[in-house]
Every structure is written in C-alpha cells, then in structure tokens.
N, C-alpha and C positions, 0 to 999 in steps of 0.2 A: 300456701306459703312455702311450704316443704317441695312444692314442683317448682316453684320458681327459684329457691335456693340450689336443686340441683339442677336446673336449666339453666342457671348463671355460673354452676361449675364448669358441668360441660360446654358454656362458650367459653370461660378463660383456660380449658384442659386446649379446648381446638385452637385457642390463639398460640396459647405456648408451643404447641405441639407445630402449627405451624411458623412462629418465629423460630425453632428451630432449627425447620427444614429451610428455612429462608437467608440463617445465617449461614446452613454447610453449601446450598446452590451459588450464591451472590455473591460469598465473603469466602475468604482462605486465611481469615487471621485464625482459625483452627486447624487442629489435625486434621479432624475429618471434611471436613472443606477442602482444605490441601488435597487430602486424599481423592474425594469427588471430582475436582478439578482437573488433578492429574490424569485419573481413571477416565474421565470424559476428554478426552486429549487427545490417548492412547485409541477408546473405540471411534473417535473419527477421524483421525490419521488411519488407521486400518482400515476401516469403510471406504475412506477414499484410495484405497490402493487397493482391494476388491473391485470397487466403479471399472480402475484403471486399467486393473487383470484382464476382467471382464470384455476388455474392449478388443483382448489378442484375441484373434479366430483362431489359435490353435485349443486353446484355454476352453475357450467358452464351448468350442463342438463338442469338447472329453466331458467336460464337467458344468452341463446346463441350469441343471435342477440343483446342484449343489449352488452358484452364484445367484440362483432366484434364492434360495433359503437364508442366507447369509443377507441379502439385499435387505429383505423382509423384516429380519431379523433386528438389524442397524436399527432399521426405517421405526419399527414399533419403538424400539428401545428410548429413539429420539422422538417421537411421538410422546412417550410417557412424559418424558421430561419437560416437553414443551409447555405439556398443558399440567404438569407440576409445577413449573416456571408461574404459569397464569394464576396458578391457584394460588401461590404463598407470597407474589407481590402486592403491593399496598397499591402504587397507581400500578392498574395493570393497563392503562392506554397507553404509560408511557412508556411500559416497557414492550408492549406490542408493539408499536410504530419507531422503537429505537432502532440502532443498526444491529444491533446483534438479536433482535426480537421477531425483524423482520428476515436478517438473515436465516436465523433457526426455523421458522417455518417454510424459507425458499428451499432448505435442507429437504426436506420432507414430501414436499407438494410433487417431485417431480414421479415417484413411487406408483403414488396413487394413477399420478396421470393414466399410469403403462394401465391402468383397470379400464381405464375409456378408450385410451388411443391403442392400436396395432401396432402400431409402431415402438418400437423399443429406445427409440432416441431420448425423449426426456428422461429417460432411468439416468443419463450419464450427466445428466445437469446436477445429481444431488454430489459431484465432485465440488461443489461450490462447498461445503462442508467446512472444507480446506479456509475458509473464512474466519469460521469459530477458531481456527486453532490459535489464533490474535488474543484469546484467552490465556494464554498461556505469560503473557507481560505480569498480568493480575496473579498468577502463579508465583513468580519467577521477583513478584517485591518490585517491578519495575517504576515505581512510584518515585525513586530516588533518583534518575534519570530525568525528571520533569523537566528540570532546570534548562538540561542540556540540550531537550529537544526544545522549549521554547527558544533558546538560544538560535538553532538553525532555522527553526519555522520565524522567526522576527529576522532572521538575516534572508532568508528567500524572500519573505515580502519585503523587505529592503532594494532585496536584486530585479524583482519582479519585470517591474518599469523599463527598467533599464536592458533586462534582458530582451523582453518583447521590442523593444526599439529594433535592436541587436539582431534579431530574428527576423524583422522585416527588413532589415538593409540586406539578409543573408537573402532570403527570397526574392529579394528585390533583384539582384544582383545574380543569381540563379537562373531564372526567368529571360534577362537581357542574353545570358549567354546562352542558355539552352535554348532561343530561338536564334540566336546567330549560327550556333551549329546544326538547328533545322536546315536553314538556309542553307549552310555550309554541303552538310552531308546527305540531306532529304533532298536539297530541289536541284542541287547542281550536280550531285554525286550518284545519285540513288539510293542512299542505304537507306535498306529497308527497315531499318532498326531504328531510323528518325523519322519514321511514316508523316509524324504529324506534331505542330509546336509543343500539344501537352504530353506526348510521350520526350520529344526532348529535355522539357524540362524534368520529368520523372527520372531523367539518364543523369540531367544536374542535380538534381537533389541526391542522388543514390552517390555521386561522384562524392558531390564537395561533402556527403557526410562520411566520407573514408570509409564506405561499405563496401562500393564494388562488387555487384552480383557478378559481372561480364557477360550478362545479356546482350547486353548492347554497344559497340565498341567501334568507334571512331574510325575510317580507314582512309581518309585525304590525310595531307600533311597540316593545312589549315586547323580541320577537326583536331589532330591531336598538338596543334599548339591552343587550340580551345581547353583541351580537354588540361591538358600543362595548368593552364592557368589556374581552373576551375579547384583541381587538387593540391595547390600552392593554399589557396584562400580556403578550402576545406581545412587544414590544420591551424589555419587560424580561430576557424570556427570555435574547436576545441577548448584551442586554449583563453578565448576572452570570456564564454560564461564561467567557467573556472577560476579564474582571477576576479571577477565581478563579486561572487558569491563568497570570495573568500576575503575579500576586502569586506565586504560587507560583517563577516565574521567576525572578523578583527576587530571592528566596529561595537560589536554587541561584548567581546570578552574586553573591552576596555570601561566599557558601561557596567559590568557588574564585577569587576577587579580593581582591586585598589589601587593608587598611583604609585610607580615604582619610583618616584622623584626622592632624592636622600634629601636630607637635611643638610646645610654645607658647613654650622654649625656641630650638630652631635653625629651625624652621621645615621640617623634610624631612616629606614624605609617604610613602604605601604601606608602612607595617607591617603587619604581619602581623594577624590577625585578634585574637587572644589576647595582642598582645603589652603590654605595661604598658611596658617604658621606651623609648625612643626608640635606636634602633640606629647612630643618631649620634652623638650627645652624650651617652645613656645618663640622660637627662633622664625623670621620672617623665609619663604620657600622661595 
C-alpha cells in the first residue's frame, strides 16, 4: 500500500514537474518563459550567422575546427530541446507534424547528415533555423494584432480571383508581344538575345515587371517601339493589384467599423452599420 502511495507521488511529482517545463517551453505568460523564448531567439539567430560565416572561405580556412565546434554545439543544444519539446507535450503527434515541430527537427537533421555524407553542403541547410525565429510574435504579445491580420488575409482572398484574372490578361498580353519581337528581332534582325519565342517572352516578362536585367535589349526601331509599349503596360501592372487589394481593404474596415452616418436630428455619430434609427434620440437615419 505504502509502494503504491509513493509510486502515485512520484507520477504527480513527474507530471508537475513536467507541466512546468511545459508552461516556460510553449507559454511566455511567465518570466521564465519569456526568458526561454528570448534566450532561444538569441542562440538561433546566432547559429545562423555562424552557418552563414562559415560559408566565407576566408573564415572558414583560419578557423575550421573552431565553426565545427560551435556547429555541434548549436546542433546538441537544439537536439535537447527537441526531444524536451516531445517529452513535456500532451499530443506529441500534433506537435511533431506541426510547422514548427517539423521545422525544429529540419533544424537539426542537416548536422548529422555531414556524419554520412562528405560533403559539407547539408551543414548549411540548418540556416533554415532562421524559421523558428517566427517565435518571437508569441514573445512580442502579438496576439493583439489578430484582428488586423485577419483583416488583410480576408481582403487578399477577396483580391484573389480577381487578381489571377489580372495576371493572365498580363501573361496573356506578354506572350503576344514577346513573340512579335521574336519575330521582330530573332528572325528578321538577328539578335541573338531573341534566339527563340520563350526567351522572348522571358525579355517580356523581365520588361513589363520594371526589372530590367539588360541582358537582352532590342536593337531594330520596330523592337524598341515593342519594347515602348511593353514598359507603358508594365506600370500599369503595378498599380491595378495595388488598387484591387486596397479596395478590397476598405471593404473589410467598413465591415468591422461603425457607420460614420450623423444623426440629422441630434447630430451623434458611429452607428452601427444596419442601423435605421439613431441610438440617441431614436430619430429615423
């Protein structure tokens, strides 16, 4: 009787002991949370700016053995964590196959690789690191912000539709011209920089998005009243998903803002969106 009363202490010593490591990993409404959170921020932002040193060949010839050390080091560090992560969640499938469950172990895997492979290239994948530091919202209280980001994610998918339309009239239109300046420059002119229709239109896409490498550049008079054109309808490009997206915004802050419509009666503002009489004086709007 006496083993089983202290074998049911020590499971609720182990549970407590792990909800606590479970509220300073998962939660930051504590100090020590906060503190963890922050502390793991700091060592992989710095991991990944070793990955990143690492990659200079002045760096890396001076000081080899020191960036394996350091690597290693990271690598364990985040190791322990991972599988402290596993240990003190409740579902741990869901938090293995979450984005940040799976990212944390992409952290890690590339390390070990360098044990099997010769090659040193996966060591520079654990830059993906730089992922977790999206923790830092949860740091930072950014739960008050919800609103706002709902606000533009329901106006992008508002824009969506309308933008992919938009996109194919651009490609559409792209395509027509960049193989008349095939035509134009490749088969009559010779330039070699229009070899063939789908590098032309790689010359119209590059054009009408206001990039402009100058790899490849037009030299009939024809081509560059092509090319005139193309970069006319590139700034329009610009500016119609810009306007699409912000109508649409407008859209959503009318949706959760009150009507600015006065009373013509008392004069009060901010009724409600649907409302007909005035919530002061009861005056019809």
């Amino acid at each position: 009787m006496l083993d089983d009363h202290s074998s049911g202490a020590k499971d609720h010593l182990s549970d407590s002991l792990r909800d606590r490591i479970w509220r300073v990993i998962f939660l930051s409404d504590t100090k020590s949370g906060k503190a963890f959170d922050v502390g793991l921020l700091w060592l992989i932002g710095i991991s990944v700016f070793v990955v990143m040193l690492e990659s200079v060949e002045a760096y890396h010839d001076k000081m080899p053995s020191l960036f394996t050390i350091l690597e290693w080091t990271f690598t364990i560090i985040f190791t322990v964590e991972y599988v402290v992560r596993i240990w003190v969640v409740r579902n741990k499938k869901a938090y293995i196959f979450s984005f940040f469950g799976v990212i944390d172990l992409l952290s890690i895997i590339p390390t070990y690789l360098t044990l099997l492979l010769p090659d040193h290239g996966p060591q520079y994948l654990v830059v993906i690191r730089v992922l977790r530091l999206l923790r830092v919202f949860r740091v930072l209280k950014m739960a008050r912000h919800i609103g706002e980001a709902n606000l533009l994610l329901n106006a992008f998918r508002a824009s969506l539709t309308k933008i992919t339309v938009f996109i194919f009239f651009v490609l559409a239109v792209t395509t027509i011209l960049g193989t008349f300046m095939y035509v134009v420059e490749g088969v009559f002119a010779g330039n070699q920089g229009f070899s063939s229709v789908p590098q032309s239109i790689y010359w119209g896409i590059v054009t009408i998005s206001t990039v402009g490498y100058g790899d490849v550049t037009p030299i009939t008079v024809g081509g560059k009243l092509i090319a005139t054109v193309i970069i006319l309808i590139g700034y329009g490009t610009i500016a119609v998903p810009t306007g699409i997206v912000l109508g649409e915004i407008n859209l959503e802050m009318k949706k959760i803002q009150p009507d600015k419509r006065s009373c013509a009666e008392c004069g009060h503002e901010g009724h409600d969106q649907k409302a007909r009489f005035c919530k002061m004086c009861a005056h019809e709007l």
